[in-house]
N, C-alpha and C positions, 0 to 999 in steps of 0.2 A: 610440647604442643603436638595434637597430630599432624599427620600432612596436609599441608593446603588442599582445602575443598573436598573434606573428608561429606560423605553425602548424609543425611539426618532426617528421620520419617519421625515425627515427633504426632502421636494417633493419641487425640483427646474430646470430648464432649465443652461443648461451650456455650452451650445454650440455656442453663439454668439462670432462674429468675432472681435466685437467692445468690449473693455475692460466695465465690468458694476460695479459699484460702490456694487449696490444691492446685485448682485452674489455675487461679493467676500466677501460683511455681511454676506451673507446663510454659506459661509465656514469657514470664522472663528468663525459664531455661530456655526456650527459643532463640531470644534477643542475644544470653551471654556466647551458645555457639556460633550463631551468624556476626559476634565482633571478634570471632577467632578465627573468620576466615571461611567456615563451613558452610555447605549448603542445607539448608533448611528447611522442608517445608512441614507446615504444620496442619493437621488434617484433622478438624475442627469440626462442626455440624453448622454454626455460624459464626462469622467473624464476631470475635470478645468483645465485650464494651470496653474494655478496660484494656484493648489490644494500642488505641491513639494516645494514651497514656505512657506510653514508650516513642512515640515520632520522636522527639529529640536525640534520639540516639545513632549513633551513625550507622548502624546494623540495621536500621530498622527497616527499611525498605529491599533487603535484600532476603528478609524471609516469605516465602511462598506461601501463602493460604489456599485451602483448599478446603469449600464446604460444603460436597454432595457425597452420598453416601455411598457412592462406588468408589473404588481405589483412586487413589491420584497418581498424577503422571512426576513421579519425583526422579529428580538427578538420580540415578546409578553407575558413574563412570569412575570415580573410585575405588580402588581396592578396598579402601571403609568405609562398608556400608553398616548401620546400625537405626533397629526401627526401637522407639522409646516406648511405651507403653504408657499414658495416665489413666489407671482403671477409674471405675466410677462403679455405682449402685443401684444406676437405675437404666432401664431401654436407652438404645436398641443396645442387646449383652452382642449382636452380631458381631461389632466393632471390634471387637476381642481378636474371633479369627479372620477377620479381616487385615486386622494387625498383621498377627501371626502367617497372614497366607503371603501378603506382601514382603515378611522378613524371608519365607522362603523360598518365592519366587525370587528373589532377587539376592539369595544368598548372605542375608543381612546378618548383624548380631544381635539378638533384644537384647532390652533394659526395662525391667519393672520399676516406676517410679513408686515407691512403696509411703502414701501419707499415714497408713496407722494399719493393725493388724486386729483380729475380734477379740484377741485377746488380753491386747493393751488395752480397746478402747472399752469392750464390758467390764475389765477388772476399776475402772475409773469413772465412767458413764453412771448417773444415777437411771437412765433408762437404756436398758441394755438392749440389742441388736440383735437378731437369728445371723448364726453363722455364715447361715447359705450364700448370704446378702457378699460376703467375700469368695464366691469359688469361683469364681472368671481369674478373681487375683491369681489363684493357686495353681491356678491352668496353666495364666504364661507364666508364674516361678518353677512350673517345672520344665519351659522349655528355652529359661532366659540364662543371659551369659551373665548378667550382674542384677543385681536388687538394689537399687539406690534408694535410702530413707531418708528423712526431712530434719531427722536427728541422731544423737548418739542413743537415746532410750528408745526410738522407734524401731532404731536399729537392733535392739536388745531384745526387742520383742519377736520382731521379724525373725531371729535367728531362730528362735523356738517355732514359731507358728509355720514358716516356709520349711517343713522338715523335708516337701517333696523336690525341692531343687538338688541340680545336681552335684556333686562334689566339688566342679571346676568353678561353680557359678562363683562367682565375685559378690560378696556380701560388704558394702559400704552403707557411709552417712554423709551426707552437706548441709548442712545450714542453707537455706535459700536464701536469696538476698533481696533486702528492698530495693526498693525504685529511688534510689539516693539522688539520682538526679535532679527527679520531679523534688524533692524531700527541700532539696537544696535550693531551687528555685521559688518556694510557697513563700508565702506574705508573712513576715516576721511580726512580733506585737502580741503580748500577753491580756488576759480579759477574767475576768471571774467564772468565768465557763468551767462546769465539770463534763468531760466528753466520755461518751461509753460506747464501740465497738461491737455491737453483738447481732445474735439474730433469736427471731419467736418463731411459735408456730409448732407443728408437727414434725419431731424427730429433730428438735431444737433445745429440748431441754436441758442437754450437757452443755449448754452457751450460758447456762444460769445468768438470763435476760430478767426474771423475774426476782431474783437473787436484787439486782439494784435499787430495785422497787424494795424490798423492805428491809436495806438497807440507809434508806434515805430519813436523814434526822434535821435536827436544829442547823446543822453544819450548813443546810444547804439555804440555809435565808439570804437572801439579797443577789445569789447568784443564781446559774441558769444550768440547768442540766440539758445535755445537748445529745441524743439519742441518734447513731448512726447505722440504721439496720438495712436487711436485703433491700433489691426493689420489689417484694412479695410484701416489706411493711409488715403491720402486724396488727392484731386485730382491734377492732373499736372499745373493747370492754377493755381491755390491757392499755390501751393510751389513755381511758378513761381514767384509769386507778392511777397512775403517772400521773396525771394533771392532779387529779383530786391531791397524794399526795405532798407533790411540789409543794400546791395551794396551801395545805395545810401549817408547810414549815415555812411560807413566804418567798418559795423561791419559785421558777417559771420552768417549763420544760419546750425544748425544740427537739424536731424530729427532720433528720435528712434521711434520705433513702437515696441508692444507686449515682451517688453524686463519682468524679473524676478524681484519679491520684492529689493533682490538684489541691482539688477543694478538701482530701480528705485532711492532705498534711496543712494548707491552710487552720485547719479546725485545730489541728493536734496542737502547732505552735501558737493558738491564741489561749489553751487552755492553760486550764491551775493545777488540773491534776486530770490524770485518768483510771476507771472503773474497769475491770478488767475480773469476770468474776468467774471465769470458764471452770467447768469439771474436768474437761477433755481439750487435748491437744494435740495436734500432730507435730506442729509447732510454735505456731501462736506469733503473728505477725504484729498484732496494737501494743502490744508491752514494747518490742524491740524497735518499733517506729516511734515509740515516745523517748522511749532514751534515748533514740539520736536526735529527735528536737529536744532534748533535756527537758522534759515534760515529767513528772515523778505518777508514776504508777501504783496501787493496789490492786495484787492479785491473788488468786487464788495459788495457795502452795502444790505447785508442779511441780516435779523431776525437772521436765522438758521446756520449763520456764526458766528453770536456774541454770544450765547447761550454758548460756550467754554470761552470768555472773551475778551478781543481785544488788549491783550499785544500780540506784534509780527505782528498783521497784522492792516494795512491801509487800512481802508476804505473810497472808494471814492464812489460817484451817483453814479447809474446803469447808464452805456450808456454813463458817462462821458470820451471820452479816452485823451481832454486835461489834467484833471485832472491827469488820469493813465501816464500820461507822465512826468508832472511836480511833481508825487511823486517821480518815479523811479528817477528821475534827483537829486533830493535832497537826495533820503537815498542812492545811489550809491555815492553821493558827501562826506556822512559822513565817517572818518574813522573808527567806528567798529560798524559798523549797526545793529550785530548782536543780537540776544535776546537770553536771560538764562531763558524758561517758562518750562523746560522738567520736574520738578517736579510736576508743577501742571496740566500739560498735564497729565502726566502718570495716576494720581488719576482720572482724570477725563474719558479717554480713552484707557489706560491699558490693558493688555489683562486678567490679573488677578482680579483686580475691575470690568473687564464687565462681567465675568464668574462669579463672584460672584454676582451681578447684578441679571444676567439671571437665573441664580440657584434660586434666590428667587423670581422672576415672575413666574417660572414656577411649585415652591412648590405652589405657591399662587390660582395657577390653577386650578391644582389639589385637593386644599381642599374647593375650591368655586362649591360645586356640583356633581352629575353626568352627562351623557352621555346622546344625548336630540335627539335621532336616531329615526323613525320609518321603517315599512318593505315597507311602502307608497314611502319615500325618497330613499331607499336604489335602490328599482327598478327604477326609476325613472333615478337616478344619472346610474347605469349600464346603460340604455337604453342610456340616454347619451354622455357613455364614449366609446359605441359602436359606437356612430354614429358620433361623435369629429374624431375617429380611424379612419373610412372607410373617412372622408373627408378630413382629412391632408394626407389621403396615395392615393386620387387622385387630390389632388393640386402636391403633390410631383409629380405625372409620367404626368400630364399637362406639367410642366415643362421640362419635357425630352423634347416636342415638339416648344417649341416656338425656 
């Protein structure tokens, strides 16, 4: 473990309307440093919806929030200091050397929290991405002390795409961990429900949402398909086609948006099966929280899905959805479909193995070195962070105008 009250600037975006995989890693890598003793603070644009979904925990109140967009006033009295980076892809890109200006203000270590690279996710993405969209990433890898990915294949990728990092940097992978607590606490009780995890809309298409829709057949008579997307929803012609086709095979469809841990694992354990039809992942969170409520999944054949093991979930081709239909028809045919992998889930994705995990990545950090700042970058990055500032704050009032 590091040494008690090692200090932790954890700088992430939190204010998307669309549920993100990413974010909710940054928060519960939040939670698993502040049960190790660490100082925390997380430097957010607005407290997460999905931040109360963690109260139970005994950490939980001792992480720092902090959501305006000047630096925050965080712990520096330890010898370990280290600022985290969660990139993103959209305004304010400021954030970035804000980051960076506070790691060398205060003589920190970075961490690139790496969810996917352009080159893993266009090589997989049926609609691919401009590159540019990542070069904030490329920025802090070339001035971070490690690159943490979300897997062993993101990691694989990372290795190639981060070529500008420096020799010393620390290139690892964690598995992120679910929210086992809340997982363990939700209402027990099986139902006909088919549940599916996705999101629609624009720059949504590798969630292959529309992938469910025509795979839906006969299977799905007398039961309920249970659609759990962003709180963005999705659009009225697409819910249309869903109903229409439910209607068609006899069965019903429900739609939740933006509901609580909660309520999500509530759903998971009432269902029969889960729809899981993603092109892309970073890591892929509804497959590995079915198999630890032993809920049997169909997914789409990932790398980065099998990396856990492949008891509990079916994999079919990408893109296949007669396939996706002629599993569901068989394991809904069987009488106990369900799978017992919750032990070795846990070890694997835990929230206490992955705290222990990240505890030793980030001792490993910190004893790989010093601080590689000069006064050349520091201005540089301010000038920056000034100019990131004044340009997201006149996109912002553009927008009062259209």
């Amino acid at each position: 473990m590091l040494q008690p009250n090692a200090d932790v600037l954890i700088s992430a975006l939190t204010g998307s309307g669309n549920y993100s995989g990413g974010r909710y890693h940054a928060w519960i890598m939040a939670e698993a440093l502040a049960s190790r003793s660490h100082n925390v603070t997380f430097w957010g644009n607005q407290y997460p919806l999905y931040g109360n979904d963690f109260k139970d925990y005994e950490a939980h109140k001792r992480i720092k929030f902090h959501g305006k967009n000047r630096a925050p006033s965080w712990s520096t009295s330890s010898n370990n200091r280290i600022v985290i980076v969660v990139p993103h892809t959209e305004r304010p890109f400021g954030r970035y050397y804000g980051a960076l200006l506070e790691a060398a203000r205060s003589s920190a270590r970075v961490v690139l929290l790496n969810f996917e690279s352009p080159n893993w996710f266009n090589s997989m993405s049926p609609e691919r991405r401009p590159e540019m969209l990542w070069d904030n990433w490329r920025l802090v890898a070339q001035h971070a002390d490690g690159i943490l990915s979300s897997s062993n294949e993101g990691a694989r990728f990372a290795s190639d795409y981060y070529n500008c990092r420096r020799s010393d940097c620390l290139l690892e992978y964690i598995h992120p961990a679910i929210n086992s607590k809340v997982a363990d606490s939700a209402s027990e009780g099986r139902s006909e429900q088919i549940i599916a995890i996705t999101r629609f809309g624009n720059g949504n298409k590798h969630k292959g949402g529309l992938d469910i829709l025509h795979a839906l057949g006969p299977w799905i008579r007398g039961r309920q398909l249970l659609l759990i997307v962003g709180r963005n929803g999705m659009e009225q012609s697409i819910e249309s086609a869903f109903e229409k086709r439910c209607y068609e095979y006899g069965g019903e469809l429900r739609i939740l948006q933006g509901i609580s841990d909660y309520q999500k694992f509530t759903e998971i354990k009432r269902s029969r099966l889960m729809l899981f039809l993603s092109y892309f992942e970073g890591f892929g969170y509804p497959p590995v929280e079915a198999m630890y409520c032993g809920v049997p999944c169909i997914a789409y054949d990932l790398p980065v899905l099998r990396e856990l093991g492949e008891t509990g979930v079916t994999f079919v081709a990408r893109g296949d959805v007669n396939a996706v239909s002629a599993a569901a028809s068989r394991i809904l045919s069987e009488t106990s479909p369900s799978t017992n992998v919750r032990s070795f889930v846990e070890q694997q994705v835990g929230f206490e193995a992955y705290a222990t995990k990240l505890d030793r990545f980030l001792k490993e950090i910190c004893r790989n070195g010093k601080c590689h700042y000069s006064d050349k970058l520091h201005r540089k990055w301010l000038w920056r962070w000034k100019f990131e500032n004044i340009a997201d704050y006149l996109s912002n009032r553009l927008q009062l105008f259209k």
